[in-house]
Backbone as ProteinMPNN parsed JSONL, in Angstrom:
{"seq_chain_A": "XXXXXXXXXXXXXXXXXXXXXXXXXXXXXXXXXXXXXXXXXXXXXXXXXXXXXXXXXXXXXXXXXXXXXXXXXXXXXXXXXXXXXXXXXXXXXXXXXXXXXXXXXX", "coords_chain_A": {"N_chain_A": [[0.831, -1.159, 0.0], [0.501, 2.205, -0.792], [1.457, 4.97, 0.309], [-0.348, 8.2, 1.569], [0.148, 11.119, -0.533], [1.429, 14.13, 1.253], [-0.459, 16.622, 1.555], [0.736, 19.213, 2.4], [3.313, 19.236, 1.799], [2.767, 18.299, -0.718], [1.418, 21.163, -1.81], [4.214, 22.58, -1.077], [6.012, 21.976, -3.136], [4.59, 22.621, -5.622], [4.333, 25.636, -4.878], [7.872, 26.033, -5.059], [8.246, 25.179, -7.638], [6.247, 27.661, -8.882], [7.996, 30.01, -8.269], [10.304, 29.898, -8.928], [9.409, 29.209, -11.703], [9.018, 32.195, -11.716], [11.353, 33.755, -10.978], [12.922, 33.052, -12.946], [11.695, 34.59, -14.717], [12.077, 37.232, -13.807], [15.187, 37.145, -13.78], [15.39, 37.257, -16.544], [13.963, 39.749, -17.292], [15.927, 41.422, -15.842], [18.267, 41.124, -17.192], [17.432, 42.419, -19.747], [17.555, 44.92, -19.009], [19.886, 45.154, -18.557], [21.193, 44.952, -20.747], [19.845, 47.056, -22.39], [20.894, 48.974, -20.214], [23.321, 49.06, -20.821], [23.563, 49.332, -23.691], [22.848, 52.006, -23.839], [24.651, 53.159, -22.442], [26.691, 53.4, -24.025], [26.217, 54.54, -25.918], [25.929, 57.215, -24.945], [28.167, 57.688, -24.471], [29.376, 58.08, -26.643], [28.256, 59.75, -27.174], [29.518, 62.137, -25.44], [31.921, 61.82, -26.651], [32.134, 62.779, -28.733], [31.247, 65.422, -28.346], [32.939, 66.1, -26.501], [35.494, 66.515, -28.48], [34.445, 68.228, -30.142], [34.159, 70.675, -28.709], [36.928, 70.877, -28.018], [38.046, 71.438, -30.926], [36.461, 74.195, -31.201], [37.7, 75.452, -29.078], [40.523, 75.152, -30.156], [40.303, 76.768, -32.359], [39.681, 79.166, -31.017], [41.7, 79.931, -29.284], [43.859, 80.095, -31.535], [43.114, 82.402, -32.485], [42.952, 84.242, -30.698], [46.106, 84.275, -30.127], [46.659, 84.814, -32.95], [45.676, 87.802, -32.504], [47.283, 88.691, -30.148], [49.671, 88.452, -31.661], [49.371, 90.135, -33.679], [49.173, 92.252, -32.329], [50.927, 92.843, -30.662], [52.915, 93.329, -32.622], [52.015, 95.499, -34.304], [52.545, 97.346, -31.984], [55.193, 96.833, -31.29], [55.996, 97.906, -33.746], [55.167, 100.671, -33.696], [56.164, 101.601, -31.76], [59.408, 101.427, -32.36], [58.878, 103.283, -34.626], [58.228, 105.92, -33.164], [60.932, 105.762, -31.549], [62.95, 105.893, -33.618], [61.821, 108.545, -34.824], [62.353, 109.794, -32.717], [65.227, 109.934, -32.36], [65.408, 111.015, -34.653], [64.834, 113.793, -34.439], [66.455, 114.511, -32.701], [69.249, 114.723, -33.623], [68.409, 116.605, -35.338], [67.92, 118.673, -33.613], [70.848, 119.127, -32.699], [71.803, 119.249, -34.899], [70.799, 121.66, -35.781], [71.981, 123.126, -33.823], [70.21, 123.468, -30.991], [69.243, 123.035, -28.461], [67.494, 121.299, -25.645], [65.672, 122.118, -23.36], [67.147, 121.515, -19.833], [68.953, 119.453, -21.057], [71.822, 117.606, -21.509]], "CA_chain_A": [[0.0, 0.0, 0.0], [1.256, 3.42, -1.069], [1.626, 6.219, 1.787], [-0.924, 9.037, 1.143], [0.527, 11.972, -0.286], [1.198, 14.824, 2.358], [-0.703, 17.787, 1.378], [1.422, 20.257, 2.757], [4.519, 18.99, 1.028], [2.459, 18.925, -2.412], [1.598, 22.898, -2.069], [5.415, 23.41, -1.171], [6.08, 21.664, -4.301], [3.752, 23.588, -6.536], [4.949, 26.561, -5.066], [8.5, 25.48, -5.585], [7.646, 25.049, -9.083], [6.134, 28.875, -9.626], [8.33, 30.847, -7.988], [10.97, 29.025, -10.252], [8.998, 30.279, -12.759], [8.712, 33.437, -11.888], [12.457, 34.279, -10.91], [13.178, 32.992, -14.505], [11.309, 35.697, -15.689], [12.728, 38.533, -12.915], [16.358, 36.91, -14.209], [15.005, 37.423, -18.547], [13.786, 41.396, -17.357], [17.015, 42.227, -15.333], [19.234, 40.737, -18.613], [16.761, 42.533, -20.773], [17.624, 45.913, -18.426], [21.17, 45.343, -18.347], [21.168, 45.166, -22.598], [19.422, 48.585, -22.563], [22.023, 50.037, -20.069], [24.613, 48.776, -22.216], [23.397, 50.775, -25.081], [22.754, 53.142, -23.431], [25.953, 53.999, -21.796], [27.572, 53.129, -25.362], [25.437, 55.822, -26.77], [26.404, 58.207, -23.962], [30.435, 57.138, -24.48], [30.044, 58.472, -27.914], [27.701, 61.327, -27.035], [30.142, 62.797, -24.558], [33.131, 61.728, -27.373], [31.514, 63.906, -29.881], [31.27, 66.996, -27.871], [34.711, 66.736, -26.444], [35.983, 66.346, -30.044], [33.899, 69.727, -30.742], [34.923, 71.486, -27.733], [38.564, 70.904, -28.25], [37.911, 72.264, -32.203], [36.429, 74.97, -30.962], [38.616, 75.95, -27.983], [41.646, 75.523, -30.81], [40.495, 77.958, -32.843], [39.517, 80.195, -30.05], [43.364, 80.06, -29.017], [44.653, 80.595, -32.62], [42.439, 83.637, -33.189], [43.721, 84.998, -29.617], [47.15, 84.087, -30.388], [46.78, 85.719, -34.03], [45.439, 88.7, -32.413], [48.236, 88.731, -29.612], [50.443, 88.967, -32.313], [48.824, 91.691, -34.283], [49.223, 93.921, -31.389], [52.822, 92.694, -30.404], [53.853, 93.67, -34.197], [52.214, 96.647, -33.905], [53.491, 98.256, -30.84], [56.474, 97.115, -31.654], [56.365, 98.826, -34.9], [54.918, 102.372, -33.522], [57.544, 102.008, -30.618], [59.976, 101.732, -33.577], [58.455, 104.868, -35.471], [58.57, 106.832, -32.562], [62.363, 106.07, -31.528], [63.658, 106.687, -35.541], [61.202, 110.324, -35.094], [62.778, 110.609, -31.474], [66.64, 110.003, -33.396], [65.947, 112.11, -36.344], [64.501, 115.04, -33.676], [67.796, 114.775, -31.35], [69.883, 114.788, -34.712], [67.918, 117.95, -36.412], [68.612, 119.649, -32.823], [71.961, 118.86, -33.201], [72.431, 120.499, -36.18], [70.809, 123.239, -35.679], [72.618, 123.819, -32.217], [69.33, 123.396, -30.179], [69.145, 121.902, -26.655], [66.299, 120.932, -25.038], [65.94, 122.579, -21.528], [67.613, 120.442, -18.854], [69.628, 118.544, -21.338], [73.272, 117.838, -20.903]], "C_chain_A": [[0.888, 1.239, 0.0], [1.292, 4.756, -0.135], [0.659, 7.39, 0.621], [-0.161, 10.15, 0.773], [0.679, 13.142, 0.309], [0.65, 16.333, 1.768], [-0.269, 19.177, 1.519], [2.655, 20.409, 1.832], [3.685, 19.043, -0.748], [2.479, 20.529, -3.221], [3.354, 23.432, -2.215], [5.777, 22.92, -2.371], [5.84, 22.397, -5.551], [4.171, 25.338, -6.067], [6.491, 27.213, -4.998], [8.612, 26.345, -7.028], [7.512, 26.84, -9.713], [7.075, 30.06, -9.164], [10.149, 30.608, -8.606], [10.974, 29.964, -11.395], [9.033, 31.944, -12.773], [10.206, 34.482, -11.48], [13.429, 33.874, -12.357], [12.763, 34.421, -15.274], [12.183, 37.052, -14.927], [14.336, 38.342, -13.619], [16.391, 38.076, -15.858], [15.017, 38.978, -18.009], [14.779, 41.836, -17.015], [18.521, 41.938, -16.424], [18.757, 42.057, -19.521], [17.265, 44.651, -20.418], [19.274, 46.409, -18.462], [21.45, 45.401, -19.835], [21.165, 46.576, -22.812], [20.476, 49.15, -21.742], [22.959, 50.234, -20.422], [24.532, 49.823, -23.423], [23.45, 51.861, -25.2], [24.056, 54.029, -22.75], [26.905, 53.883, -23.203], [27.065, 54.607, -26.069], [25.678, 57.091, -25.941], [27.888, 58.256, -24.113], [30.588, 58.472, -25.447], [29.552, 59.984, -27.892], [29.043, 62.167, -26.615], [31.554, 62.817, -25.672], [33.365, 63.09, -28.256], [31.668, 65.408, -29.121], [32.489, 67.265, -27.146], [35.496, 67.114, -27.75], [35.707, 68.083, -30.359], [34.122, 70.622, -30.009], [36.382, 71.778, -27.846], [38.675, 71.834, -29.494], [37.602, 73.683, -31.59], [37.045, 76.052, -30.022], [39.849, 76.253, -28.966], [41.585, 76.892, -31.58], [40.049, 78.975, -32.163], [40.952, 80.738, -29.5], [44.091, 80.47, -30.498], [44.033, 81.957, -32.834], [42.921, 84.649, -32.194], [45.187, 85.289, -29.644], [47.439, 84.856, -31.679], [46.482, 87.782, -33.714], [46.324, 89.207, -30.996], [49.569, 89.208, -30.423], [50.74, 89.93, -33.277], [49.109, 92.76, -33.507], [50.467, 93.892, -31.003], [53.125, 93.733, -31.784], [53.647, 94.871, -33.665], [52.489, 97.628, -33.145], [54.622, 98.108, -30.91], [56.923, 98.045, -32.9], [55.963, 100.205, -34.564], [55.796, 102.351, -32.699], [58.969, 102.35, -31.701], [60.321, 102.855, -34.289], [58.589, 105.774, -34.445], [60.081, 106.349, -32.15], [63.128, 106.482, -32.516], [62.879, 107.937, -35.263], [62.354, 111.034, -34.011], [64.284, 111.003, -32.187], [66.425, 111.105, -34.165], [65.941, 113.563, -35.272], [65.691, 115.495, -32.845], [68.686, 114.88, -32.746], [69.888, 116.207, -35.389], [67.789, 118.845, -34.81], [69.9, 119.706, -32.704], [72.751, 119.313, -33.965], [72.25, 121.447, -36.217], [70.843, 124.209, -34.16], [71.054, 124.001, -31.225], [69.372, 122.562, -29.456], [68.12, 122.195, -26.463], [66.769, 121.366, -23.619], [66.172, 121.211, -20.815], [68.439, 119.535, -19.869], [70.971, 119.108, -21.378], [74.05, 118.338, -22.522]], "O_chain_A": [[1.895, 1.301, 0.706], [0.652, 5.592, -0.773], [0.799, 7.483, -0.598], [0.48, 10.505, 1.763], [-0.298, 13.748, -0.129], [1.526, 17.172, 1.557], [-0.76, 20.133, 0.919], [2.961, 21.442, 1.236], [4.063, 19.729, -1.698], [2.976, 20.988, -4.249], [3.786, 24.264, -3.013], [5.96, 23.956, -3.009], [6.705, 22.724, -6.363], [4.28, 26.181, -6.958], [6.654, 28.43, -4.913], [8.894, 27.496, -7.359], [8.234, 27.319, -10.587], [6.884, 31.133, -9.738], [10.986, 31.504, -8.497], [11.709, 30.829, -11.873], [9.066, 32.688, -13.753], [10.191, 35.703, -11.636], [14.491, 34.424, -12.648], [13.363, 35.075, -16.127], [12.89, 37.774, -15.63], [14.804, 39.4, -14.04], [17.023, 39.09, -16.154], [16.069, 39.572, -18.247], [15.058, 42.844, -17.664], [19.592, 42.535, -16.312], [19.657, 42.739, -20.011], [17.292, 45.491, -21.318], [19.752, 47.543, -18.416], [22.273, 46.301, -20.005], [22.1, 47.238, -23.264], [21.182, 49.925, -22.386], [23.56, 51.308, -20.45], [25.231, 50.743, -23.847], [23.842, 52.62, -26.086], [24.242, 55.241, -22.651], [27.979, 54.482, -23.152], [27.729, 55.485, -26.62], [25.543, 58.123, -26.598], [28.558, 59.186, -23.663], [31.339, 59.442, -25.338], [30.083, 61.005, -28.331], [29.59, 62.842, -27.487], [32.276, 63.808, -25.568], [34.232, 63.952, -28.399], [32.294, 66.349, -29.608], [33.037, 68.367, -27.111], [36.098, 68.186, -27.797], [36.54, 68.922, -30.702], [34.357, 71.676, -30.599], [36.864, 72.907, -27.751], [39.267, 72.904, -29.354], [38.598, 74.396, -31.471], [36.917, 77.267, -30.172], [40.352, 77.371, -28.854], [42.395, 77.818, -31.541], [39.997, 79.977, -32.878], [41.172, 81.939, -29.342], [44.999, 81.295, -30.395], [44.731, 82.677, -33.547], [43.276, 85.764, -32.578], [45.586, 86.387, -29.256], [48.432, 85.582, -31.639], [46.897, 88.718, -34.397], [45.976, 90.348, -30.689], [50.35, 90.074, -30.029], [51.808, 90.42, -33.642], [49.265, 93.928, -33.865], [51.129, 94.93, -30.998], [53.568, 94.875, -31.656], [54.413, 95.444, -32.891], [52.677, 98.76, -33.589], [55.348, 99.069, -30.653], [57.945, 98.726, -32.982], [56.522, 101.041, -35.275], [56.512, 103.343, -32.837], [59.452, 103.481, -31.744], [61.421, 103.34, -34.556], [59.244, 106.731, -34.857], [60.691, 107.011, -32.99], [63.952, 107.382, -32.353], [63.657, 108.805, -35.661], [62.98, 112.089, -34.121], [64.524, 112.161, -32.528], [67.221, 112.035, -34.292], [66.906, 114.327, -35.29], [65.853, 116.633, -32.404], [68.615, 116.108, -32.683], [70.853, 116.825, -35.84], [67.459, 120.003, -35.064], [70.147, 120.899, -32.522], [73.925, 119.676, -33.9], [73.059, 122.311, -36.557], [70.282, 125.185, -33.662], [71.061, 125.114, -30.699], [69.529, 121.37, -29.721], [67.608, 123.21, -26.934], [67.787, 121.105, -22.977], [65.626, 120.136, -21.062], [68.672, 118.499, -19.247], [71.354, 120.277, -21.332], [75.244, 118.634, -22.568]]}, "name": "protein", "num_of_chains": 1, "seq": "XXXXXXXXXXXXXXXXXXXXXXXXXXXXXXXXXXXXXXXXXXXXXXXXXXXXXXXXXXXXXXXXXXXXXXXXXXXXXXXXXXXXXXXXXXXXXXXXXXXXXXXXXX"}
């Protein structure tokens, strides 16, 4: 004769069984979640790549145009500093010749 089966132990069985099932599926959605953040941070990598890339471009020629215009104004102060020491020369020269001193000079 076959021992009755224990009713208690059948339910734990059966629920066993669905909760089985149903951490199969919690497993499939948290795969299915981890895919998408994958992509998603891939797609963010490149985002963030892209706008460093364009930041840098734009920062370069923000520095060459500063740097071009650094050296526009170098030249030229150096070149009016220039023009006025050759005026100051010729002016101490053409007093010079024509026997003129400048008050207080030696």
């Amino acid at each position: 004769m076959t021992e009755p089966e224990n009713l208690v132990l059948t339910l734990l069985r059966e629920m066993r069984s669905e909760m089985k099932s149903e951490f199969a599926d919690v497993r499939s959605e948290i795969a299915g979640v981890r895919s998408e953040l994958r992509s998603e941070i891939h797609s963010l990598r490149a985002d963030v790549a892209s706008d460093l890339l364009a930041l840098e471009k734009r920062l370069s020629d923000q520095i060459a145009t500063l740097r071009r215009a650094v050296m526009e104004y170098h030249s030229s102060a150096i070149g009016h500093g220039v023009l006025i020491s050759e005026f100051e020369d010729r002016l101490r020269r053409v007093e010079q010749h024509l026997n003129l001193s400048a008050p207080g000079a030696h």
